[in-house]
N, C-alpha and C positions, 0 to 999 in steps of 0.2 A: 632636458632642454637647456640653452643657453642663452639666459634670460637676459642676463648682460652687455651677451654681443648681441642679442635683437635690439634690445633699445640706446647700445652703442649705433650700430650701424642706422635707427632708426633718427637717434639726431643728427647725423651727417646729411641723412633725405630731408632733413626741414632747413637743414643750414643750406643747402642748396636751394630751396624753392624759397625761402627767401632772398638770396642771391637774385632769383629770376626777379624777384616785387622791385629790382631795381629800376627797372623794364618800362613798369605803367608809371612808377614816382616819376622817372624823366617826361615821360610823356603828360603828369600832371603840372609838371612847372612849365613844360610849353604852352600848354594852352590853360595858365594860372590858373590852375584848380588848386589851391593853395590849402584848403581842408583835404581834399585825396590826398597832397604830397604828404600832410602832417600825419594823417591815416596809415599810409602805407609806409611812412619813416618808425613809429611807435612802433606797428608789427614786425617789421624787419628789427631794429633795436629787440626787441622783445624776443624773437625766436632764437636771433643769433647771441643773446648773452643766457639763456637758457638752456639752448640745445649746445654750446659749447662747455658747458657747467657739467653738464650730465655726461656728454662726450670725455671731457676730463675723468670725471667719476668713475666714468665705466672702462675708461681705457685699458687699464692695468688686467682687468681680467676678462679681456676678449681670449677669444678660441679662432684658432686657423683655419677651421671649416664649420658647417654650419650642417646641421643634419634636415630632413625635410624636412619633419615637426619643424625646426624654426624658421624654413622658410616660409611654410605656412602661415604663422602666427606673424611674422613681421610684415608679409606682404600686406594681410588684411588689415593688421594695426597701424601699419603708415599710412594705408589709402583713407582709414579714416583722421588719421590725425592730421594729417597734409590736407585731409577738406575744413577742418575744423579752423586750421590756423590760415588757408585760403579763404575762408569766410570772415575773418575780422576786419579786414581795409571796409569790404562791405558795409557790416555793422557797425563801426565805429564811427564813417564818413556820414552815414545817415542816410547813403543812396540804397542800400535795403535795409528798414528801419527793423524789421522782426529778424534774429540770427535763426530763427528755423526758414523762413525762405532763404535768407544768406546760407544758409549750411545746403539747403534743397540745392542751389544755384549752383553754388562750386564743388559740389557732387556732382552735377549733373556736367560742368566743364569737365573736371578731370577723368570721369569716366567716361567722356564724351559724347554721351548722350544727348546733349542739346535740348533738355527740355527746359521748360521756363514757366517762371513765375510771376516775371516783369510784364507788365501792361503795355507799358510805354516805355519800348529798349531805346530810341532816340532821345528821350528825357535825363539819361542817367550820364554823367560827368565822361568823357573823353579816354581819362585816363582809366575808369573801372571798366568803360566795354574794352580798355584793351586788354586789361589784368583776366577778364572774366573769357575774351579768346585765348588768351596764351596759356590758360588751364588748361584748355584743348590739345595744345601742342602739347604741352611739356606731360597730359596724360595719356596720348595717342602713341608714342612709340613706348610711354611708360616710364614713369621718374625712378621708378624700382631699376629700371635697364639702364635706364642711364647714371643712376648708384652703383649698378654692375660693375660700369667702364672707371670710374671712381676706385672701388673697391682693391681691385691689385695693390694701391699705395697702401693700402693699410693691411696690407699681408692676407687679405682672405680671398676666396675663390667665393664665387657667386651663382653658379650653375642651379642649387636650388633653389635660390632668386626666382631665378629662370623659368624653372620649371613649375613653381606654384604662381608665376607672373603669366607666363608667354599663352597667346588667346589661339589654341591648339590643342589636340590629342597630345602631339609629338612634341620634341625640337630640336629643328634644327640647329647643329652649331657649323658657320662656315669658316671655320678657323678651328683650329686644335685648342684655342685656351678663350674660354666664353669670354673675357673682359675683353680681346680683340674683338670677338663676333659681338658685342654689346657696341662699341664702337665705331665699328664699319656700319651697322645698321642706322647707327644715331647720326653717320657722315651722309648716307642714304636718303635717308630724314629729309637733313639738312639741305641738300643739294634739289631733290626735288621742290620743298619748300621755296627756297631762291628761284627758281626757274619760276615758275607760279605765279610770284610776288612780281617777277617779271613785267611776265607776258600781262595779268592783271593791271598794270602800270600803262601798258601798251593800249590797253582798254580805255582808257578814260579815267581808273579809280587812284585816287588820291594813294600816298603811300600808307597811311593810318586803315583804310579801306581796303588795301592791296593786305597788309599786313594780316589784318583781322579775318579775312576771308581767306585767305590761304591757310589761316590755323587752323580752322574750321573744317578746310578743305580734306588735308592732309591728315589731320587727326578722325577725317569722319566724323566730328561733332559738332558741326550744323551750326551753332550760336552765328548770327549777325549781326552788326552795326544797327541794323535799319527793322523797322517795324516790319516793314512787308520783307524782309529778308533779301534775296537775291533779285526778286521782280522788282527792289527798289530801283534797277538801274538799267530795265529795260531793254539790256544789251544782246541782241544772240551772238557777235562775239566772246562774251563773259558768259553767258550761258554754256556754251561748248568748252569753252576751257575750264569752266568747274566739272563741266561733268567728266572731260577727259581724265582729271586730277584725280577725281572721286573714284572712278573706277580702276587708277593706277594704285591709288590707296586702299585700295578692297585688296589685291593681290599679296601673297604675302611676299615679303622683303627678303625674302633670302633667292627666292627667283628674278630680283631688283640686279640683285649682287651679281646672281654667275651669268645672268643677260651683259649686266657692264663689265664682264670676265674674259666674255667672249665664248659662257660655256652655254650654247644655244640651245647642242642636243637633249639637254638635262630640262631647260626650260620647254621645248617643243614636246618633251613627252609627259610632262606633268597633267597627270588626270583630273586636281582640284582646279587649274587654270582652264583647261577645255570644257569642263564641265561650267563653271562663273563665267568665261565669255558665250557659251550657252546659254545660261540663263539668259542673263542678261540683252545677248542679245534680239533673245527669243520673246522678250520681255518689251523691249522695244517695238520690233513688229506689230507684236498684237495691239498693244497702245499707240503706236500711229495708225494703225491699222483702223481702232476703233475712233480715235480721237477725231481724224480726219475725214471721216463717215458722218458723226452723228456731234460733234460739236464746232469743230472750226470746220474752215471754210476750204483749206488747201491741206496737202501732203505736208508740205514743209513744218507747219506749224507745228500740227501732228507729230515730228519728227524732233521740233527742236523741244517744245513740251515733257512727250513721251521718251525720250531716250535720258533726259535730265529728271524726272520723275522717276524712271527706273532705277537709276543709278543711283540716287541721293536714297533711295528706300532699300535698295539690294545692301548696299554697303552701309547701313544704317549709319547715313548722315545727318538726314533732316530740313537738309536746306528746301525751298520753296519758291516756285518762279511761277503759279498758280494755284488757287483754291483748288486740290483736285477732289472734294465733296461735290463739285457741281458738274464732275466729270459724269461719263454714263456708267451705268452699272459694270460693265465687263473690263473698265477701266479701273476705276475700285474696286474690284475682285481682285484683278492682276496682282496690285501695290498691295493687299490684304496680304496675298501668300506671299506676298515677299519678304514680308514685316517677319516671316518663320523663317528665312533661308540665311542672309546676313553674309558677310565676307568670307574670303580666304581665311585659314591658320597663319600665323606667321604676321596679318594683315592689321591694321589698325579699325578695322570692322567691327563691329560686334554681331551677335546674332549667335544660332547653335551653330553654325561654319556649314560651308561648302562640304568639306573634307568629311565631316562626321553625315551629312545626308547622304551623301554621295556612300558612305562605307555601308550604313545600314538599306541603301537600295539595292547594291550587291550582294548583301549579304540577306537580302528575301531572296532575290533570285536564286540564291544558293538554298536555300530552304524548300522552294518549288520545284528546285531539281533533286531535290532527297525523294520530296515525295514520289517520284518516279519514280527515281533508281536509288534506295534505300540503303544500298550495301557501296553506293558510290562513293568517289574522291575526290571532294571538290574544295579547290583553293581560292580562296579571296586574296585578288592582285590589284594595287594599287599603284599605276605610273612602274609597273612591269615589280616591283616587289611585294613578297606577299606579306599579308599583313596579320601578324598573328591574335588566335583567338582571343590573347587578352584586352589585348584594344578595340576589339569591338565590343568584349564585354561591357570593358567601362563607357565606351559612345553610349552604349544601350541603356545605362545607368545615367548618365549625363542627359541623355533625351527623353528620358522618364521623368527623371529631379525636374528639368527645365520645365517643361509642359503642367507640371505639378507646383512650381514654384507660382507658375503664370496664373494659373486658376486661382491657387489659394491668397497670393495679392489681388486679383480681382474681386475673391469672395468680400474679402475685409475690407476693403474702400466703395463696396458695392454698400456695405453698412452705413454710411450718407444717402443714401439712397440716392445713388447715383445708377442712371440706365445704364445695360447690360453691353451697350455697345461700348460706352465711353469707358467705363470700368474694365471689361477685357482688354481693349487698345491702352490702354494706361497700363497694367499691369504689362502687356507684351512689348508694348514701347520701352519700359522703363528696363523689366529686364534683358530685353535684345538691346537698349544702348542706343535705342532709335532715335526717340525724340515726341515730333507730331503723332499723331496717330488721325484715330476717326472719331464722331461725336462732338464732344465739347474741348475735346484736347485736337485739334483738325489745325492742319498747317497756319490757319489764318488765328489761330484762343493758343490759351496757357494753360496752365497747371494751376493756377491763383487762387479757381474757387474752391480748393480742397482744402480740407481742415488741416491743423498745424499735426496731430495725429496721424494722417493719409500719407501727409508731405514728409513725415520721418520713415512709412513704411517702402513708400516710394525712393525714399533714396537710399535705403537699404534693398531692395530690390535691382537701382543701378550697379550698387559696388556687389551684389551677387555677380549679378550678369557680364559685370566688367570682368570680374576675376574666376571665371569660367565656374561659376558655382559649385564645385567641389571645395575650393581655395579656402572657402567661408564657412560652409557649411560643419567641413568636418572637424574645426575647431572649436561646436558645439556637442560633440561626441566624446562621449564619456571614455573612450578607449585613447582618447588625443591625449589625454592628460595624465594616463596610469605610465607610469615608468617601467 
């Protein structure tokens, strides 16, 4: 391995994200938080006279490509160290006085998961809720991908970046040289985020509010301004435009790209999009279906609730426009299995993907047709190409590990003695990238009452889940490290 160029390349990603902390500092001297700006200047000083030292150091003996093995180990080593050095403005400011909830926090920003520790999110200084949205963003297309688009200047290819990064089986590249396709995604990004921040503006939300909720929106990580989160503002025009966002942010991004190509045929036969507006939409029905039966009063309600509840949990956002604990049962069932299914490949979602359900439902079918005809020939096709045996092997492994991940973080914080509901939903939350769950972690509570123990196994359980749980894991495997 090429220890070197990993933690070459690894302080270029913190010299950038500090760069971002320029972000919430301005935002702290507009509204004179004059401890955040002091906060957030020491860490910035701090990272960029360090990570430029080391960047110096290691320069001389970088390498021009990068083998898996080191994509592996850098991936997993920056997402934790970019949490590490995102949680100091936190702990230093005093708006999260323990750096295990600061470190819980911006873990849970940058892998987007949206789960929370803060009691009182309208209590905490202007300039941290913005620092603590734009981990959202800058974690939802991935600061590895956007090191990607970086990387060309300094001679290396990035492709297994890519590959131990991107929240997928596959990947896509829509250009011949990844640090384009890194680019065009992050322009992607970019352009739906604007539109958003928009139309949100159009709504009544201030631009600090526009801002923070569209990172939210777009990254699929949920975090809000406001205590009651999105229900703060009562809107069903902002209701319909997050959830529209949300569900454009489930899909993956490279069918973003050849829809604004003009290449439509490619996007209309994609199996993992027919299959997510499937759900989803299926998902909706049944929850207006129910909602407006046996809780509210009209269809519409039903409609605006239920389709914004589906979608903020299908794409594991986390955002909230109602307690839905006091929904009826077949209504909480719904949002239960959804909290299993999770975005498109490609998508800023988390969850075990569309793509990977969708391959192993096909592939029983194909097992139901052996038993028939035993000596038959059957091909598993996805969006008209077939998909070979190896990758379904490894879904098949990927959806064992996950299911086994979930259980065995549920076991260990079940050790608080904590009920069976809330401990599975926190385990499944954390590593789908959800957020809310059911029990005492429920749209309307936090994560707060768990021990500083819980709260570190929980946020290793987020950066599993963020980095598709092989990424981490097999970094603990004794064959990773023999030469």
């Amino acid at each position: 391995m090429h220890i070197k160029t990993v933690i070459n390349i690894i302080s270029v990603l913190l010299i950038v994200v500090a760069l971002f902390m320029i972000f919430p500092a301005l935002w702290a001297l507009y509204y004179k938080e004059y401890g955040c700006f002091y906060s957030f200047n020491i860490t910035i000083i701090m990272t960029l006279a360090l990570s430029l030292i080391v960047f110096f150091i290691t320069k001389s003996d970088m390498k021009k490509s990068l083998s898996t093995r080191d994509g592996f180990l850098l991936v997993s080593a920056s997402w934790l160290l970019v949490s590490v050095d995102g949680a100091i403005p936190f702990y230093i400011s005093g708006a999260i006085p323990s750096f295990t909830d600061a470190f819980f926090e911006t873990m849970s920003g940058f892998t987007t998961t949206g789960a929370s520790i803060l009691t009182n999110i309208e209590g905490l200084p202007k300039s941290m809720l913005f620092w603590r949205s734009l981990t959202h963003w800058l974690g939802g297309m991935g600061i590895v991908v956007l090191t990607v688009a970086i990387l060309p200047l300094l001679g290396i290819g990035g492709l297994q970046l890519i590959k131990a990064e991107a929240p997928g089986p596959t990947v896509d590249k829509i250009t011949p040289r990844i640090g384009e396709t890194a680019k065009l995604l992050w322009f992607i990004y970019v352009g739906f985020s604007a539109l958003e921040t928009i139309l949100l503006l159009l709504g009544g939300m201030n631009l600090f509010d526009a801002l923070t909720h569209t990172f939210g929106t777009m990254a699929t990580g949920g975090f809000s301004t406001k205590n009651a989160s999105i229900a703060h503002f009562n809107s069903v025009y902002i209701d319909y435009v997050i959830t529209i966002f949300m569900v454009l942010a489930g899909i993956n991004f490279t069918l973003h790209y050849r829809l604004l190509t003009g290449n439509f045929k490619s996007v209309l036969k994609d199996s993992e999009l027919k299959v997510y507006l499937f759900i989803f939409f299926t998902a909706t029905i049944l929850l207006t279906y129910d909602l407006a039966k046996n809780h509210f009063s009209d269809i519409w309600s039903g409609l605006r609730y239920g389709s914004f509840q589906a979608a903020t949990i299908l794409t594991t956002t986390g955002y909230a426009t109602y307690d839905y604990e006091k929904w009826p049962a077949m209504s909480r069932t719904v949002l239960f299995l959804l909290m299993f299914i999770g975005g498109c490949s490609g998508s800023t979602g988390g969850g075990i993907k569309i793509i990977r359900i969708y391959t192993l439902f096909k592939q029983a079918l194909i097992e139901m047709k052996y038993l028939i005809r035993p000596k038959g020939i059957f091909t598993l096709r996805l969006s008209g190409n077939v998909v070979k045996k190896d990758i379904v092997y490894a879904i098949s492994g990927f959806f064992f590990l996950y299911i086994a991940i979930v259980l065995a973080v549920a076991l260990i914080i079940s050790l608080e003695d904590i009920d069976i509901v809330t401990s599975l939903s926190s385990a499944l939350a954390t590593v789908g990238n959800i957020g809310p769950g059911f029990g005492r972690i429920g749209p309307t509570e936090n994560y707060a009452f768990y021990s500083d123990f819980s709260k570190w196994v929980l946020s290793f359980a987020m950066m599993i889940g963020r980095l598709e749980i092989y990424t981490v894991l097999v970094i603990f495997t004794p064959h990773f490290w023999k030469k």
